[in-house]
C-alpha positions in Angstrom: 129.2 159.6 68.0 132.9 159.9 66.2 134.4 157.4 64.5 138.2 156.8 66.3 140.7 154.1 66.2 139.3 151.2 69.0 141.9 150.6 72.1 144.9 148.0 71.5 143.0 145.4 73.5 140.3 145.4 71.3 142.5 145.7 67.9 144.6 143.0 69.4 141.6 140.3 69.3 140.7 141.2 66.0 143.7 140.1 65.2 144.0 136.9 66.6 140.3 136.1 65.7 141.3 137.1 62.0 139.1 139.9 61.3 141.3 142.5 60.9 145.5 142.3 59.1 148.4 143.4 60.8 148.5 146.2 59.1 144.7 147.3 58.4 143.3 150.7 59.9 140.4 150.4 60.8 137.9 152.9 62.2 135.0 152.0 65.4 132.5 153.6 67.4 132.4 153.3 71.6 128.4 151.8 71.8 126.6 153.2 75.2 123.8 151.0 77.0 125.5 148.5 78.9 127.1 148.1 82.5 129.0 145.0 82.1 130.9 145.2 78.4 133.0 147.0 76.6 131.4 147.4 73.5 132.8 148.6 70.1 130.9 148.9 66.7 134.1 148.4 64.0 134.1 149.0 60.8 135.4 146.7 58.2 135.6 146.7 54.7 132.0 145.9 52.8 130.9 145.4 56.7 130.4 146.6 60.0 130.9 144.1 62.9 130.1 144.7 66.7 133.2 143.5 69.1 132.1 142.9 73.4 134.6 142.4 75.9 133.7 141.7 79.4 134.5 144.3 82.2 135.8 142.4 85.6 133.7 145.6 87.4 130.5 146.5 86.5 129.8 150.2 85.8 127.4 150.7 88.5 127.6 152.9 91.6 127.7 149.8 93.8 131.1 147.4 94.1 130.2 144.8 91.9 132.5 142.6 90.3 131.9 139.2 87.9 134.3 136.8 86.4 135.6 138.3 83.1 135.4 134.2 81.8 131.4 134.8 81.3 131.9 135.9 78.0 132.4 132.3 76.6 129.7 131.0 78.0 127.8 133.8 76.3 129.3 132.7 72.9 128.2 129.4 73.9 125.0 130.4 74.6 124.3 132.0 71.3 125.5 129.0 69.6 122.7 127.1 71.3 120.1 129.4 71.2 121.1 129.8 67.3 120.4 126.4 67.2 116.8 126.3 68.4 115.9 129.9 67.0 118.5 131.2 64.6 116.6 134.5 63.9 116.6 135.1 67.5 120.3 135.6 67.9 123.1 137.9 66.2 125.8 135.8 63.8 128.5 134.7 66.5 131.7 135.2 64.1 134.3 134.5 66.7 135.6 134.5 70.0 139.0 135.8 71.4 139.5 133.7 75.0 142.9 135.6 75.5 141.2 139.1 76.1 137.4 137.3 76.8 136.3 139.3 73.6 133.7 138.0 70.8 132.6 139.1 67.8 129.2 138.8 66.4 127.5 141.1 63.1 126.3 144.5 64.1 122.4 144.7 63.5 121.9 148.5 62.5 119.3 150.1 64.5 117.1 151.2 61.5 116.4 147.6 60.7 116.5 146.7 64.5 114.9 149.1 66.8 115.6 148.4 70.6 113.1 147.3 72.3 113.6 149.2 75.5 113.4 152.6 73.0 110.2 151.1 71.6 108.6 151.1 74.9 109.7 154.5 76.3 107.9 155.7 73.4 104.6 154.1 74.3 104.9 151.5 71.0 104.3 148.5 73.2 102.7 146.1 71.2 101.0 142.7 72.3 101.9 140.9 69.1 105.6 141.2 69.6 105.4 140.8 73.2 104.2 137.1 72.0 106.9 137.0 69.7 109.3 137.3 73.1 107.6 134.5 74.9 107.5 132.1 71.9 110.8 132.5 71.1 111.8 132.8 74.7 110.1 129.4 75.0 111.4 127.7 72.4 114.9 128.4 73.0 114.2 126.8 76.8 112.4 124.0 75.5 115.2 122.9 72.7 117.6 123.1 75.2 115.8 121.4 78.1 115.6 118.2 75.4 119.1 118.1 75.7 120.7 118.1 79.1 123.8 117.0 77.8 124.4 120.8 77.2 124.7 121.4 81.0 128.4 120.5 81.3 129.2 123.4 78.8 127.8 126.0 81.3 129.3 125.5 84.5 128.4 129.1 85.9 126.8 128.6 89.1 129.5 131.1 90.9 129.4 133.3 87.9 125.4 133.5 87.8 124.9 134.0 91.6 127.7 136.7 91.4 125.9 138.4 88.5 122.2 138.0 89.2 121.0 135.7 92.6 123.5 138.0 94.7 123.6 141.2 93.7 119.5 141.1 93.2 118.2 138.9 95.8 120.2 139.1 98.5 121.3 142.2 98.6 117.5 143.2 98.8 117.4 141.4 101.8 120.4 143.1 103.7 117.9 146.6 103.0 114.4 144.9 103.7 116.0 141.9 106.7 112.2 141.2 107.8 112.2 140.0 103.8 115.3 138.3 103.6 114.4 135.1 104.6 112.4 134.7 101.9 114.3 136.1 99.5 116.7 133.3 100.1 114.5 131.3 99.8 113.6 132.4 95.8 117.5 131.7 95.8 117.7 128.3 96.8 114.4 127.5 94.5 116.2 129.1 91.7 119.1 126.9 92.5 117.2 123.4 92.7 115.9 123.7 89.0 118.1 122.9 86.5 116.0 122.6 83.6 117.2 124.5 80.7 119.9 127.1 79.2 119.1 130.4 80.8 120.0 133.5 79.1 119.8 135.3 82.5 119.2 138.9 81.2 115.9 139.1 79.2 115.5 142.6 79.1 113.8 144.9 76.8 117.0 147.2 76.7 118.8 143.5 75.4 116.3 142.7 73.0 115.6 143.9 69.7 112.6 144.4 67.3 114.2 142.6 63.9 112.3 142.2 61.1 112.0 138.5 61.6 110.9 138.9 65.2 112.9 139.1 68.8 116.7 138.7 68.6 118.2 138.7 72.2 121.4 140.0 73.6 124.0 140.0 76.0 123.8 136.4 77.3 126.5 137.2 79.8 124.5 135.3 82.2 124.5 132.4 80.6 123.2 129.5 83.1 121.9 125.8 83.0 119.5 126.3 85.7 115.8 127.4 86.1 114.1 129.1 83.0 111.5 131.1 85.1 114.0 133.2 86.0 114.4 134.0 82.4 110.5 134.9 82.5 110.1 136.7 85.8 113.1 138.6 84.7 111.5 140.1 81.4 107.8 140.4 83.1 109.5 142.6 85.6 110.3 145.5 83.1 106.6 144.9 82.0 105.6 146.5 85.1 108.5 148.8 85.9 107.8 150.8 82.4 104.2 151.4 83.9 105.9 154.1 86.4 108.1 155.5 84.0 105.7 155.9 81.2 102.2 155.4 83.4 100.1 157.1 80.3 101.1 153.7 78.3 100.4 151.3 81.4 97.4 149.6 80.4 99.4 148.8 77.2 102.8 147.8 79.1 100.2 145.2 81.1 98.4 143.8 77.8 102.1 143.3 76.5 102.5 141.4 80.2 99.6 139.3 79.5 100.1 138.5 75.7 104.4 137.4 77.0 103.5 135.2 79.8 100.6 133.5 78.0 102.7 132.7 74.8 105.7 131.6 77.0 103.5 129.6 79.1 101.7 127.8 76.3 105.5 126.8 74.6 106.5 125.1 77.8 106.8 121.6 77.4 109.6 120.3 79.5 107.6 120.3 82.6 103.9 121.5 83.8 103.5 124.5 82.9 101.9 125.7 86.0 104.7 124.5 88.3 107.0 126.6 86.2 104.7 129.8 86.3 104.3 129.3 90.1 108.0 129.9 90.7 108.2 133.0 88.7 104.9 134.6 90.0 106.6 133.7 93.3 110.1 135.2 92.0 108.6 138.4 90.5 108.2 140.5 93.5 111.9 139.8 94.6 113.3 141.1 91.1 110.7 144.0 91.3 111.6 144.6 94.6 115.6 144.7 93.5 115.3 146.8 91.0 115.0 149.9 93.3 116.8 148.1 96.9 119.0 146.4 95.2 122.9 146.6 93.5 121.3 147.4 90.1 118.3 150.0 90.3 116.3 151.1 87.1 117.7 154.3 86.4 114.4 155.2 85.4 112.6 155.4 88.8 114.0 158.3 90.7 111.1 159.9 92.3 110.3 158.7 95.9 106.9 157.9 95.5 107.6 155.3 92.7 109.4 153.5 94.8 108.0 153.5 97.5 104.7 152.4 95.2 107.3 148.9 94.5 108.4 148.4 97.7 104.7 147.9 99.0 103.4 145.8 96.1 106.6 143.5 96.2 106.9 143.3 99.7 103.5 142.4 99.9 104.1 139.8 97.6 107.2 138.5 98.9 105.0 138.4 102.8 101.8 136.8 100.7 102.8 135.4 97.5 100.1 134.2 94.5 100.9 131.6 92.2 99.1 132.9 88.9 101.1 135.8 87.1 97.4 137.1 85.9 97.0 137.3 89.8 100.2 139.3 90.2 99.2 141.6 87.3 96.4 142.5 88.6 97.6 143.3 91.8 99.6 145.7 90.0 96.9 147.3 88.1 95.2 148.3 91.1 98.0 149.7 92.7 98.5 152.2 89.4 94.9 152.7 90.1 95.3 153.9 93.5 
């Protein structure tokens, strides 16, 4: 990856969010992962900074656009979550609303490994899984004790244009003898509003820091229902036992190890009601991630899909309430 000069949009907010002079060169790197941003590592004097802009169309093979205006309500997000967890987010250093840019400080891989890379290579450790759910946890539960914060993250549109659509429901236009119920999970989804939801916990958003989990990409940013935020990140759990099936049995200790720490930080409400909806909600996201807008890249082969679409439809048709339940279900189909 070369170092070039970064495109006028993104010199133009550093500018007007006063990181870089009108006359300074300065030198960035293009970062690769995402779908949704425009992302530039830039490097400063004494420091290197990552800048994000949000991308109006999505870079996926399906049409699939999102308001360009989520990006504050990431920043906001991270402010929050800083708030509750400050080890668990990057520094926020500033936010350009003109070009719906932010800065935050670059976290070099060395010192913060992604998660997602972790796991491809079979390092899936229970401990840090419980780090996840703690933290994940934590962040719900601080803002759940203050639902004053709702009225700063008015994003219903924006979150069912970025996740409840593009997931749910366009699952059910390719399984219809499932999309009744798959609306369903949407209008559940909908009628809690309990807590900030990040929206996107992912291990490809999260990283492995020294001090424990610090999260990413909050484009999603949502005062709604937090076990989406749990069913969301359990998912990959059992996704990465098809890509990498000679690490399964330690991608589903890692499941375990999450959902129990999670479950035991949950305090705004009984803990089981909340588990119930994402057991429920699981197979729908499982399901989505091969029928839906925004497949795994990951699962290619036929048979690995067609190994989700009869667990999760199964689900969807029959649904259990405990995720230990759902696990297991899981396991036996890796068994089979």
């Amino acid at each position: 990856m070369t170092s070039a000069t970064p495109p006028d949009e993104i010199l133009q907010a550093l500018r007007r969010m006063g990181l870089v002079a009108g006359g300074e060169t300065i030198m960035a790197k293009k970062l690769t992962g995402g779908v949704s941003s425009d992302i530039w590592r830039v490097d400063l004097p004494g420091r290197s900074i990552c800048v994000k802009r949000a991308l109006a169309k999505l870079n996926v093979a399906a049409d699939w656009h999102a308001p360009v205006i989520r990006n504050r309500y990431e920043a906001s997000w991270m402010r929050c979550a800083a708030s509750a967890a400050p080890d668990a987010v990057p520094e926020l250093l500033a936010q350009d609303e003109a070009s719906d840019a932010l800065a935050m400080a670059y976290l070099p891989p060395d010192n913060y490994p992604l998660w997602k890379t972790q796991l491809k290579d079979g390092d899936a450790r229970p401990d840090f899984a419980i780090e996840v759910g703690r933290a994940l946890a934590t962040i719900h539960a601080a803002t759940a004790a203050q639902p004053s914060l709702a009225a700063q993250f008015p994003t219903d549109a924006i979150f069912y244009a970025i996740r409840l659509e593009p997931y749910l429901i366009a699952t059910g236009r390719r399984h219809p003898d499932r999309a009744e119920r798959l609306q369903a999970l949407v209008q559940v989804t909908l009628a809690n509003k309990r807590s900030l939801v990040h929206g996107d916990v992912s291990p490809k958003n999260i990283l492995a820091g020294p001090r424990g989990p610090v999260f990413l990409d909050a484009e999603c940013a949502w005062w709604g229902d937090p076990a989406f935020d749990l069913a969301f990140c359990l998912n990959h759990l059992l996704l990465k036992c098809l890509w990498k099936p000679w690490a399964s049995n330690r991608f589903l200790e890692c499941f375990g190890a999450l959902a129990s720490a999670y479950c035991g930080g949950v305090d705004w409400e009984p803990s089981f009601d909340l588990e119930v909806r994402a057991a429920h909600l699981l197979p729908g996201l499982l399901l989505a991630r091969v029928d839906g807008k925004s497949p795994v890249e990951y699962l290619s082969a036929e048979p690995d899909k067609a190994r989700v679409r009869r667990v999760a439809r199964e689900l969807l048709a029959r649904p259990v309430d405990r995720l230990a339940a759902l696990c297991a279900i899981w396991a036996e189909e890796l068994q089979r």
